[in-house]
C-alpha positions in Angstrom: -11.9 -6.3 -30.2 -11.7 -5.0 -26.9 -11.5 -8.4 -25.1 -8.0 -9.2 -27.5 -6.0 -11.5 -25.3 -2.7 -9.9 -24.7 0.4 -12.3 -25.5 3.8 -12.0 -26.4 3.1 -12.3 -30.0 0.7 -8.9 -29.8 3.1 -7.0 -27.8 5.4 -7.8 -30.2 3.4 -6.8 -33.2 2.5 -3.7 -31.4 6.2 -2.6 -31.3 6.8 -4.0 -34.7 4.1 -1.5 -36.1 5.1 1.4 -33.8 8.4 0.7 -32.4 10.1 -1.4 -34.9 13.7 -1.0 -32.7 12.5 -2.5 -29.8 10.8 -5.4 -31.3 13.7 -8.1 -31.2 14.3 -7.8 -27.8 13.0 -10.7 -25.6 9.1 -10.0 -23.9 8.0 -11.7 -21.3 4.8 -11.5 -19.2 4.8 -10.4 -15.5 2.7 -12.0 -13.7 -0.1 -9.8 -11.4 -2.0 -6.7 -12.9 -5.5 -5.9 -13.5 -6.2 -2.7 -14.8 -3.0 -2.8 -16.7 -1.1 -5.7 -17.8 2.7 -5.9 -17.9 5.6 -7.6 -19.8 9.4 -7.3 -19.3 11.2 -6.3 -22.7 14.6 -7.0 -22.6 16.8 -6.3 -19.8 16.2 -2.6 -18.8 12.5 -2.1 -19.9 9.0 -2.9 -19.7 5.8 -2.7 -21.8 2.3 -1.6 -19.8 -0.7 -2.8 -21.6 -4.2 -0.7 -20.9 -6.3 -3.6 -20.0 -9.2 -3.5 -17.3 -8.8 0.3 -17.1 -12.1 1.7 -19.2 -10.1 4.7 -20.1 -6.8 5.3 -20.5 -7.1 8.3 -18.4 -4.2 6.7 -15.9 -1.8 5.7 -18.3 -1.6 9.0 -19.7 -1.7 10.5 -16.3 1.7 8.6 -15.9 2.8 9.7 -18.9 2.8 12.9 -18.2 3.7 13.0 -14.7 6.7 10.5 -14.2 8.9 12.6 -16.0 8.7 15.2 -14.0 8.7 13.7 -10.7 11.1 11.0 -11.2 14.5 12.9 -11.1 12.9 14.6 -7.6 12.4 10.9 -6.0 15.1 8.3 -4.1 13.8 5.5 -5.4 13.7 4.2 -8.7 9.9 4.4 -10.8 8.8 3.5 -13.6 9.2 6.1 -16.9 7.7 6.4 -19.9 10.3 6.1 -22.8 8.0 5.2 -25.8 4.2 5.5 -26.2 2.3 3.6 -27.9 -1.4 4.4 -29.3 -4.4 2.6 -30.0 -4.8 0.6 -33.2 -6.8 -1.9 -35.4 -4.6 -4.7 -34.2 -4.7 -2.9 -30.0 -7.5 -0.2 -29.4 -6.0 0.5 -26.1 -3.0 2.3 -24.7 -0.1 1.0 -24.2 3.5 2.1 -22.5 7.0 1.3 -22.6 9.0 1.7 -19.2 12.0 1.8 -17.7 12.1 -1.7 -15.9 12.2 -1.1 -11.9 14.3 -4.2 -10.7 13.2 -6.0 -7.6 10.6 -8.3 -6.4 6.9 -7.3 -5.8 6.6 -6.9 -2.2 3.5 -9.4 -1.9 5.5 -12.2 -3.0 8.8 -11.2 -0.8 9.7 -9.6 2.6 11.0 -6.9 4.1 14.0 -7.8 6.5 16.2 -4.9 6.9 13.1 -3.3 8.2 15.7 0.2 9.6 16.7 0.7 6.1 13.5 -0.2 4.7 11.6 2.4 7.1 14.2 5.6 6.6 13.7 4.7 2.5 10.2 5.0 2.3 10.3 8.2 4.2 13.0 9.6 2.6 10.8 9.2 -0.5 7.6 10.2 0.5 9.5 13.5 2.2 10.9 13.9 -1.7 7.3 13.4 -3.6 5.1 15.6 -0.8 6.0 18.7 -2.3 3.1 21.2 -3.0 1.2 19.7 -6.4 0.6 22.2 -9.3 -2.6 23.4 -10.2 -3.0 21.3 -13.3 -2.4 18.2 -10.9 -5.0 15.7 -11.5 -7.2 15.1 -8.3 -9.3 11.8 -7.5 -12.2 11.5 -6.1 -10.9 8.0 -5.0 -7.2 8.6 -3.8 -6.0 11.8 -1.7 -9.5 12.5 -0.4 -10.4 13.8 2.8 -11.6 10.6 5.1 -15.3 11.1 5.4 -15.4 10.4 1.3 -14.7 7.0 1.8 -16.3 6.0 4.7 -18.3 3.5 2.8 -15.9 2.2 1.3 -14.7 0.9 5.1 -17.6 0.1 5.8 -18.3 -2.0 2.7 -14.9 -3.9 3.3 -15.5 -3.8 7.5 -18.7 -5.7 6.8 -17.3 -8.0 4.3 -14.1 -9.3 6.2 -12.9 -7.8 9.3 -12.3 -10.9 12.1 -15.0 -10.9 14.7 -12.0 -10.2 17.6 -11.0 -7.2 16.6 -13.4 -5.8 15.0 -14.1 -3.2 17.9 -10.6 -2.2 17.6 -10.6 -1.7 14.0 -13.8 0.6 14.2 -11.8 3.0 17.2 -9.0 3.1 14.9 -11.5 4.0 12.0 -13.8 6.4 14.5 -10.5 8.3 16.0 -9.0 8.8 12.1 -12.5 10.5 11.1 -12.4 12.5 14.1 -9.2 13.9 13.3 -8.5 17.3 11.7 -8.6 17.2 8.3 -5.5 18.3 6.0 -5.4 21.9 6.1 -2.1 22.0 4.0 -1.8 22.6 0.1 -2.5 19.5 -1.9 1.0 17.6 -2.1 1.6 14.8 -4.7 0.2 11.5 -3.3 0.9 8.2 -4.7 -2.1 6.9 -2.9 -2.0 3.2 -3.7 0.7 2.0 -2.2 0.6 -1.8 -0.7 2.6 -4.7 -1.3 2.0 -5.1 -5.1 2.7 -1.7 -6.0 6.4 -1.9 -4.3 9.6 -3.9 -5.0 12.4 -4.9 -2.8 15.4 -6.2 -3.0 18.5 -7.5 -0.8 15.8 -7.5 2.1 14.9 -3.7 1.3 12.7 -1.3 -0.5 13.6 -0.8 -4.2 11.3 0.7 -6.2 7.7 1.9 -6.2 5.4 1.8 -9.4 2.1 2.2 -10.3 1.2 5.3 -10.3 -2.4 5.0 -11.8 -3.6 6.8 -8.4 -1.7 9.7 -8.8 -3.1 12.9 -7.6 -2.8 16.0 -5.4 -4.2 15.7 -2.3 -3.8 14.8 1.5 -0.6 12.9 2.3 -2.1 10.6 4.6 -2.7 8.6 2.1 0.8 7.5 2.0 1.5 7.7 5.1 -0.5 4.5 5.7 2.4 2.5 3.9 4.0 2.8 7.6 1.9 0.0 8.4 0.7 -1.6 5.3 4.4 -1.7 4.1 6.8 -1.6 6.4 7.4 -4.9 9.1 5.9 -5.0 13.0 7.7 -2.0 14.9 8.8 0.2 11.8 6.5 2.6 12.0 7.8 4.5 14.7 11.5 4.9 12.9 9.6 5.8 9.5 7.3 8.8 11.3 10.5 9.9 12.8 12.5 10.0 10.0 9.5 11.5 7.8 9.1 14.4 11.0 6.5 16.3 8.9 3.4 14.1 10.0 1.7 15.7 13.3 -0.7 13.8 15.4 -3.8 14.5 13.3 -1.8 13.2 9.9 -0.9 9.7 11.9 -4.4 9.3 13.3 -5.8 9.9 9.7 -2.6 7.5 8.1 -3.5 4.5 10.7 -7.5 4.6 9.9 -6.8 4.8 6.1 -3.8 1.8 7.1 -6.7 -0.5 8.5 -9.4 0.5 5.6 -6.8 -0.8 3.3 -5.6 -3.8 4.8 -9.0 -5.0 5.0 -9.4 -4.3 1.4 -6.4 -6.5 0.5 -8.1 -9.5 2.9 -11.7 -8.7 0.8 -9.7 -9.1 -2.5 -7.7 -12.4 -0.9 -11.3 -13.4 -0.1 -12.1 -13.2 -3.6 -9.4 -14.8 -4.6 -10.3 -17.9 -2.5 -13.9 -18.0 -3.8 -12.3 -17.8 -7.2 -13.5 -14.1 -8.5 -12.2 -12.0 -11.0 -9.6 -10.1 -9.9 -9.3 -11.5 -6.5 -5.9 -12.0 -4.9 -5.8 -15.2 -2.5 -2.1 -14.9 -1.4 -3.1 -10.8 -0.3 -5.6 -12.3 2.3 -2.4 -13.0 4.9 -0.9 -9.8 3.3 -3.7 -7.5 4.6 -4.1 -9.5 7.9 -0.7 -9.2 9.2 -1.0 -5.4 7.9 -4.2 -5.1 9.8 -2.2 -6.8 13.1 0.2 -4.0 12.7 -2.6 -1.0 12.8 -4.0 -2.4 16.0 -0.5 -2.4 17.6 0.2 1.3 16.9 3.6 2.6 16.7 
């Protein structure tokens, strides 16, 4: 039961058996997702299907979350209007959303790269506020640096071009070297590259996913300077941020070049036609990757 292919007619009984308001209004499927899949209903809302995820640990987390951080951030994220719980027809989680409008980043561009820069930082200065006690921590996202040095290594090995690959390992080498957070745990998105973000009229719109959410060190974010934002931006968004010393932008460009080769190892597996894989992020992570080596 738990390998129920999602469609349109599921959703749809879902909301007839849980939400019988929302079930004559028009679902479609959005394309992407993994752990989670997702289907536009109507004009102004979405439905997020548990599907990959073994637990539905991070929809709840969003559940709970998104409310309260929403009406503190910029830009427009995803919030939980409905819930719906696991049945005999779904035994998963499931969630409707407010609809973020906007293309996915990995299958648009960033052209008003100014504007695009002092948005991002204006939200990222909005959501680094200190994280309650009850905030959920990872042991994945928000981590000091040294937890996932094999995870760099795993994805160094796997993809990293032969030319730079000396480069890449200073820029990893001088991140771990630098001081470690020594600030309260802040609220951290931690996952954001090009999938997780929408634009629009040449400009950030939206972020969602926030299945990574956590408490913990905001470099983790700060990476999006370079993973995000178009060749030369990064300078205008650390300056517009201004609460990122040296030791947070050293940590932000080493966890920057960890991730883009993790979106060139899942466009690798894309190519090679494995589950999961990507093939379209394997450009995606390599111009990201150009962008690290180039600095500010």
């Amino acid at each position: 039961m738990t390998d129920t292919e999602i469609t349109a007619d599921l959703v749809r009984d879902l909301l007839r058996d849980q939400h019988p308001d929302l079930a004559g209004l028009t679902i479609r499927e959005v394309p992407g997702g993994w752990g989670n899949q997702m289907w536009r209903l109507g004009d102004g809302l979405a439905v997020r299907v548990q599907r990959m995820d073994p637990t539905p640990e991070l929809q709840l987390k969003e559940r709970q979350w998104l409310p309260v951080l929403a009406p503190l951030l910029p830009l427009p994220v995803p919030t939980p209007v409905r819930c719906g719980e696991p049945s005999e027809r779904y035994p998963k989680h499931w969630t409707v959303m407010t609809w973020v409008p906007g293309e996915p980043l990995d299958h648009s561009s960033i052209s008003r790269s100014t504007h695009a820069a002092d948005a991002l930082a204006g939200f990222l200065r909005a959501l680094h506020v200190e994280a309650p006690a009850e905030a959920p921590i990872s042991s994945d996202f928000g981590t000091p640096l040294k937890a996932c040095a094999d995870g760099f290594d795993r994805f160094f090995d796997a993809v990293v071009p032969g030319g730079v690959a000396d480069e890449v390992k200073a820029v990893w080498d001088d991140a771990l070297a630098a001081p470690e957070w020594q600030g309260p745990p802040v609220w951290v998105h931690g996952d954001l590259h090009p999938a997780n973000v929408v634009v629009s009229d040449g400009t950030l719109a939206g972020i969602v996913d926030f299945g990574a959410l956590c408490a913990g060190d905001p470099a983790w974010d700060l990476a999006a300077a370079w993973v995000l934002l178009p060749a030369g931006a990064a300078s205008r968004f650390f300056g517009t941020y201004a609460h990122a010393d040296q030791a947070a932008i050293r940590r932000a460009r080493g966890l920057a070049a960890m991730k883009s080769l993790f979106l060139m190892l899942m466009g690798q597996n894309g190519d090679r036609g494995l589950p999961g894989g990507k093939a379209h992020w394997r450009p995606v992570g390599r111009a990201a990757l150009e962008r690290v080596l180039n600095g500010l």
